[in-house]
Structure formats: C-alpha cells, structure tokens
N, C-alpha and C positions, 0 to 999 in steps of 0.2 A: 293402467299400463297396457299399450299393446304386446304382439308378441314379437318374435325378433323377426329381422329382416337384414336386408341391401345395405338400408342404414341404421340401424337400431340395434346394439345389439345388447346384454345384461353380464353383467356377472356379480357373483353374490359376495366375494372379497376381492383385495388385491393380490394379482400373477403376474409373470410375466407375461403370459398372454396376452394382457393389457399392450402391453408395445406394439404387437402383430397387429391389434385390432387398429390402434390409432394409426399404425403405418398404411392399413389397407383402404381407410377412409381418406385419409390423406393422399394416397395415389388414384383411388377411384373417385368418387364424386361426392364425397363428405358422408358423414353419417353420425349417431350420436353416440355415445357408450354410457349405462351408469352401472357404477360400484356402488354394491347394496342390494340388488335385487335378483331373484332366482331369475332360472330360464326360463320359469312359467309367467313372469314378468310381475311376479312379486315380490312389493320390497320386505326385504330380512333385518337391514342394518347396516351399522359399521361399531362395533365395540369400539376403534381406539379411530372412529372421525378425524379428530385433528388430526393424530401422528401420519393415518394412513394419504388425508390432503395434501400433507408435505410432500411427503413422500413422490407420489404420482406425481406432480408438478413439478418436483426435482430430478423423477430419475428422468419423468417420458425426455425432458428438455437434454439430458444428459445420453440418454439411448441409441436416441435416434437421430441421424443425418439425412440430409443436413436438418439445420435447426426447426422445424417445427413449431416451435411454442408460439409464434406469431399468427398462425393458422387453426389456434388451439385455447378453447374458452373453458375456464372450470366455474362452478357453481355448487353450493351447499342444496340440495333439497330437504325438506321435509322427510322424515323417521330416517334420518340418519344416512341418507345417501347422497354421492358422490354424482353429477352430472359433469361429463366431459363430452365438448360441441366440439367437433372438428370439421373445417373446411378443405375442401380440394384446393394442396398445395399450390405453388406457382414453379416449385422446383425441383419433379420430382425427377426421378424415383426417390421416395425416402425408405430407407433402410435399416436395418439394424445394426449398431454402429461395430459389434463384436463380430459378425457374423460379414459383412462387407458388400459392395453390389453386386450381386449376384442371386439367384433363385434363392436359395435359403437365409437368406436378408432381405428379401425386397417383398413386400405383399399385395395383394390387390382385394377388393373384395369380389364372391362368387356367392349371391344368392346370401343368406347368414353368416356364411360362413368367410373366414379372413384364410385363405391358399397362398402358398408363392408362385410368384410369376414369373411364367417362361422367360428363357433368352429372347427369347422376339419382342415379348411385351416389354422390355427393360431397352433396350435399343431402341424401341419407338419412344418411347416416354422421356428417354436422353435426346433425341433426334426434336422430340416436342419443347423440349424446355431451354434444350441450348443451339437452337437454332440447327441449321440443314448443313455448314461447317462441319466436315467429318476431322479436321485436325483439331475443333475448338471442344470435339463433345467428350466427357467426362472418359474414362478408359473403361469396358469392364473389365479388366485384368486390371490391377493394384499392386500386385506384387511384383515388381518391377526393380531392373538391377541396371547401371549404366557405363558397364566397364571398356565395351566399346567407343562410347560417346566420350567418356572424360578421354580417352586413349587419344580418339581423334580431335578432341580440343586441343589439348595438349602439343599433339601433333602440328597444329596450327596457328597456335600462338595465344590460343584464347583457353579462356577457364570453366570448366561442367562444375558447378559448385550449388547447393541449392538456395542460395541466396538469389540467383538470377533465375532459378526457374520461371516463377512466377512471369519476368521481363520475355522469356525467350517463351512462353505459352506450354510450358510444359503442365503446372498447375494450373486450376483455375482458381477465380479470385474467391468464389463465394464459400468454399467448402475444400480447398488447398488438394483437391485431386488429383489424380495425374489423368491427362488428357490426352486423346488422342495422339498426337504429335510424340509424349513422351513415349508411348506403346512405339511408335516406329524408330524410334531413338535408342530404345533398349536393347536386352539382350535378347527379352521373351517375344520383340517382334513375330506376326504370326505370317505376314507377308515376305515372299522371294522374289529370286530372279532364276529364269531358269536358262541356258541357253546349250543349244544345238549345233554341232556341225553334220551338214550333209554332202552323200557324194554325188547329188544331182540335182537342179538346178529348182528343179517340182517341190524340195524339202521332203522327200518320201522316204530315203535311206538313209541312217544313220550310221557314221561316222563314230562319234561321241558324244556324251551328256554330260551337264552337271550343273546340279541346285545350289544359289549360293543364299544362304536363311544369317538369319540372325540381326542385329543392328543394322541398318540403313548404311552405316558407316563401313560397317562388315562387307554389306555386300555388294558395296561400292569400290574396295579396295580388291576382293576377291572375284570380282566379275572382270576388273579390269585388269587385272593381272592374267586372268583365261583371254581374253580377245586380244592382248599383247601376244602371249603364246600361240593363238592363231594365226596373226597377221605375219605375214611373211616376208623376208626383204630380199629379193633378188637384185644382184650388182650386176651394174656395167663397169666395163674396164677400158678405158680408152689411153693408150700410151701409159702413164704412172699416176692418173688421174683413175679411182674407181668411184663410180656413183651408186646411190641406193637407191633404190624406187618401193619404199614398202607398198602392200596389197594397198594398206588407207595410213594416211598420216594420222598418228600417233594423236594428237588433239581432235582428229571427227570423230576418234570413237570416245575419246573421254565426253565430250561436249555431247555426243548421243547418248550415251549411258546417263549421265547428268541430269538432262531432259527429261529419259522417263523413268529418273529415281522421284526427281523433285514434282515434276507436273501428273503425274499419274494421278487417277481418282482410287482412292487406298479405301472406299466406302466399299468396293468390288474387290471379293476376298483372291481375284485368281493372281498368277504372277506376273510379271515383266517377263516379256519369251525374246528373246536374241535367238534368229536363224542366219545359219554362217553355212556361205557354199561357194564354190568356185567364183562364179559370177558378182554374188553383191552379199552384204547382210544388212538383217532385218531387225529395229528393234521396235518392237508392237507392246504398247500397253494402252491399260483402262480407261477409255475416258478420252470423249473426243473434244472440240473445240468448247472454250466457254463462249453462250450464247454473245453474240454481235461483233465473233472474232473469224473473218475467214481468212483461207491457205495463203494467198497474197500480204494477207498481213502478219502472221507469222514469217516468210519469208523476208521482209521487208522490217523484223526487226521489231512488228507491238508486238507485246505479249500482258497478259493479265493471268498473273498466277493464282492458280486453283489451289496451292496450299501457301499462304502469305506465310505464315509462320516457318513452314518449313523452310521454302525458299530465301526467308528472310538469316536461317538458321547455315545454310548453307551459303548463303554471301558475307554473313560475319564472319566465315572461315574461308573467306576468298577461294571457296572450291566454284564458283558461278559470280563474272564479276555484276552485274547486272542485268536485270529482267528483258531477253528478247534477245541477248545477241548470241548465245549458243548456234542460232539455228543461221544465222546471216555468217556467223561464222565458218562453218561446216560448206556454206556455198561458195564462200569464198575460196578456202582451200581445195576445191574443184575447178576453179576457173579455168585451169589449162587440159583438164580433163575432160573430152566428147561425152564422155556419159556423165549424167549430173544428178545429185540425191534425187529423190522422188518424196511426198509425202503422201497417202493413203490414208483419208480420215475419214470415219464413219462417224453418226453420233454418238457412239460408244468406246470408240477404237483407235488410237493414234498410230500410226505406221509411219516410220523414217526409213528409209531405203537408201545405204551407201552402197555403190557402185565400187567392185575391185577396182581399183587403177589400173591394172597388170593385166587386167582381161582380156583376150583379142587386144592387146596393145591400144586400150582403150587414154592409156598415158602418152600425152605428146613428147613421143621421145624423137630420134629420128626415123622408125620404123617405115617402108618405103609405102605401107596400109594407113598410115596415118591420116585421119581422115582432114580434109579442109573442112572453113569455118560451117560453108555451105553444108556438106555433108552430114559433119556433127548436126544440125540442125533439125535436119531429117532423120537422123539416127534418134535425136531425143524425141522427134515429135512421133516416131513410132511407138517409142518408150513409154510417152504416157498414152498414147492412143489404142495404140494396138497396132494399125495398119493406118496407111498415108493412101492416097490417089495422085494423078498428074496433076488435077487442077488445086487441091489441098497442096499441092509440090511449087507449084507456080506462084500460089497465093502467099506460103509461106515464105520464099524466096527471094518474092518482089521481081520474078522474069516471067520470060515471055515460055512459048511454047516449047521453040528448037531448043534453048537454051537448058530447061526443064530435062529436055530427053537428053542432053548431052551428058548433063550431071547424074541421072540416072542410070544412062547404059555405063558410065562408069564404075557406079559404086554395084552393079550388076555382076559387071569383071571382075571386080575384087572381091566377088562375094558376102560386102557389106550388107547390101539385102536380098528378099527373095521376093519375086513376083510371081503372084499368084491368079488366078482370074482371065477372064482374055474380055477384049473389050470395054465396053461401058463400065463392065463391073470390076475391071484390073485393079489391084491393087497389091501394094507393098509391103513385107514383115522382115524380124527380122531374121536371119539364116537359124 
C-alpha cells in the first residue's frame, strides 16, 4: 500500500467521514478510498465485510447529491477490505444531502486531506456544470419561500404551484433544485432596485431615497408605485376643457422599469439605480448588449433576451407582451416630444434615459418656445453629441448656409442654445 495522498486515501472502518471523502473526489479529480486499512496504509480488516459492503453502497448513493453511484466503483479486496474508485463527476458540486450546497456540504480535496469548499469554488463548479446561464444555475440558497410570486400569479390570472415549476425553470431537471430564476422569484431574493431623486441635474444632491428588495414581483410593484409618486401631472385649463401633461406617461416608466427588471445580468450582485431629477430619469442596470445586438436594433424593435426564463415568466403574466417592443414603444410615446429617450450602453452597463416632457416646455404644447421640427433636431443631435457646429448644422438639416444661420440666430434668441467658441472652432450647447 502506499501512503495517503490527493487521491488515495485509508480508513480502518466505516464513518461518516467516508461521504466527505467520496464527495471530495467526486468534485476534484477522482481518487481512491479503501475501508480496512490504517493510515499507515496497512490493511486491518472488516469483521462484519458483507453488512459493512451493504451498507457503504446504500448509504454513499442515499447521502449524497446528486446521485453519484454512477461515478462510483466498489470492489472486495483481499484480507477483508473494502476498495471504493471514484471518478470526477459530470455534475458537480456533490454534496451532502443533510447538510445542503453550501461550504459545510460541499467538499474538495486539499493535498490528503478532504476540506470544504469556499463560496467561490461552488459557484465556479455550478457555472462548470450547468452552463454560463445565471438563470439556469442551480441556487446556493435553497431555503426558499414564494409568497410574492403565487400573490403575483394570482394577481395575473395564472398559477405558482409546484407542479409547474419544473415548466417555468425554477427547478432543475436532474436533482429538482431550485435555480437561479426561482432565488429571483422568491422572497430571499438577494438583488434590488434602488432609486434616487435629485435637486440638480449632475445627480450630486439628494432629495430622497429608497431600496426596494425582496421578489422580483415585490420590487416591481414597489418601485413603480415610487416613480408614480414622483411623476408629476401639471394641467392646462382652456375654457372648461383641462388637460394633463404628466413629467412621463405612465407606460414609459412601467415599460423602463420592465426592461431592466427582466434584461439585467442578475450574475452581477449590484442593483437596478433609477436617478430621478428635474430634467430626465435614469434607469441603469448590469449588463450591456448581448453580443451581435447593436443600439439601432434594440430601437428598432430585436431584442434577444438574456434571461429566457425569466422573460418568458413575465410574458405568461402579460406584464411584457413580447420580446423587443418595450423599448419601440417608450419611442413612440415621445413622438410629439423635441427631446427624445437616449440609450447609454457600455459593455457592462445599459442606460435608458427618459426626457421630462414638462422641461423647458420640451412638450408640444402651444408654448410660444416650442421648438419646430428643425430645431428639435438640433436640440437632440446636441443631446447625444454634446455640441453641433454650422457645417454639422447644414449636414443635418439638408440646407444651405444662410439658411443654417437663420435657424440658428433664432433658437440663439430664444435661448434654445448656447454658442461657444468664435470662429473655426464655434460651436453649439445646450443653455
């Protein structure tokens, strides 16, 4: 016999130690065990052989999740020993089934010795086995409660029952866990939304805050009930006719909120930030385009969702009728407004920008500043630019020279922009 190692290791009867050992081989790179022989790697025995055969073959298959015993060879040795071959699973983390996934259930091996394994090494090992899918990967929280989600089924027409988990991806198929998607569905969800209002335009001064946690569902109903309370509805009064002009209509913030409950990348522990200020709000979450989707085609209506499941889970409750029009919609209900969303995408970052309608009378009302089509045009292309020039003025325009400077020394007078520069270098922003 040699002595113990990485993958070898002895023990002189049956423990439950034996579970740790086979779990650590099973997660690391296989190794051997026999029952019967000391730590100096001499064989002792088994007095009672057959019962203790049984046994080890019944409980390890009973122990540990998921199943194992397919990854796991036994064999009678010579003077009474127990040989158990274990190979590097295909499903790990295997764990100990009393004990749950998490460090004091899950093992690895370290040198002889069978340790538990870090939070990092168990979320790599989930990420290795079920794919790069953060909705599809196994949950490590288990203890899991759903009285938001049936509330919102309910609410909806439809049924949380656990018959249908399985359909809706909350479990997975091979070991009936709960998965990713069902942690954001819960009540123990670890992910929020937070949002802000500020009293200047930088986001530097606060106004007021608040975190909304809990279910998905939770904090979809509770976010949007605060940006209702924000948005504001000034009337007009004309003879016995009064009109409302809220800050945003009522469906671009639900259809923003929407956006990045569902599309966010939930693999990135920070929240959903909503910044709310005079001028526009913001809603910024994790996770930028999925590769060979760009800004034009999210506007235009593709989209390819990043959590299928979920998104799939939120169209069965007709909260999002289908994939891509959120965001064609939200342009739409801008049409008659000069300033228009913005999106801000980095590879990690998705920024939607609604415009107040009410701002500098940025709503085509009859306001005597209202800008023409022209105008708005230059007003948006400073928006996403920064600053315009004459010949950027011309180009965008489709005019000539004089005609350029006409349009500009008027929106000059009405303080629509501001010129900065002299000469070559002039250029235009906004007041």
């Amino acid at each position: 016999m040699n002595y113990e190692s990485e993958n070898i290791e002895y023990k002189s009867k049956f423990t439950d130690e034996i579970y740790k050992t086979v779990i650590a081989f099973a997660n690391t790179g296989g190794g051997t065990l026999f029952i019967g022989v000391n730590d100096k790697g001499k064989p002792v025995g088994l007095d009672d052989l057959d019962d203790t055969y049984i046994r080890v073959t019944n409980e390890i298959r009973d122990a540990i999740m998921p199943d194992v015993t397919v990854f796991v060879k036994y064999s009678l040795e010579s003077e009474k020993v127990i040989k158990i071959e274990v190979n590097e699973g295909a499903f790990k983390p295997y764990y100990l089934k009393s004990k749950g996934l998490k460090p004091c259930g899950v093992y690895v091996r370290q040198g002889a010795s069978s340790v538990p394994a870090s939070s990092d090494m168990i979320r790599q090992m989930i990420k290795d086995s079920d794919g790069d899918v953060f909705e599809n990967m196994r949950s490590l929280e288990q203890n899991l409660s759903f009285n938001s989600a049936k509330a919102a089924f309910e609410k909806y027409g439809s049924e949380f029952s656990e018959e249908k988990y399985r359909a809706l991806g909350v479990v997975n198929s091979s070991d009936m866990l709960y998965t990713n998607l069902a942690l954001l569905l819960s009540d123990q969800c670890g992910h929020t939304v937070k949002a802000a209002v500020f009293d200047d335009d930088s986001n530097t001064r606060f106004k007021d805050s608040k975190e909304f946690a809990g279910s998905i569902f939770k904090q979809l109903e509770d976010a949007f009930s605060y940006l209702m309370l924000c948005n504001r509805v000034p009337a007009e009064i004309k003879g016995l006719t009064r009109t409302e002009h809220p800050d945003y209509p009522e469906e671009t913030l639900r259809e923003a909120l929407l956006n990045a409950l569902v599309h966010r990348d939930y693999s990135f522990s920070g929240s959903i930030i909503i910044n709310i200020n005079e001028k526009e709000t913001e809603f910024i979450s994790l996770g930028g385009l999925l590769q060979g989707l760009s800004v034009e085609d999210i506007k235009n209506g593709i989209s390819q969702p990043r959590n299928k499941n979920l998104a799939e889970v939120f169209h069965r409750l007709r909260l999002i009728e289908s994939y891509g029009t959120g965001i064609r919609r939200i342009y739409k209900l801008y049409e008659n407004c000069s300033a228009k969303p913005r999106l801000e995408i980095s590879p990690n970052v998705f920024k939607l920008v609604l415009p107040n309608m009410n701002y500098k009378n940025f709503y085509n009302d009859t306001s005597t500043h209202n800008p023409t089509k022209q105008q708005a045009e230059v007003i948006e292309y400073i928006r996403q630019h920064g600053s315009i020039n004459d010949a950027e003025i011309q180009n965008l325009l489709g005019v000539k020279k004089t005609r350029a400077y006409i349009i500009v020394k008027k929106m000059l007078d009405e303080k629509m922009i501001v010129k900065q520069g002299k000469g070559k270098n002039k250029t235009y922003i906004s007041p």
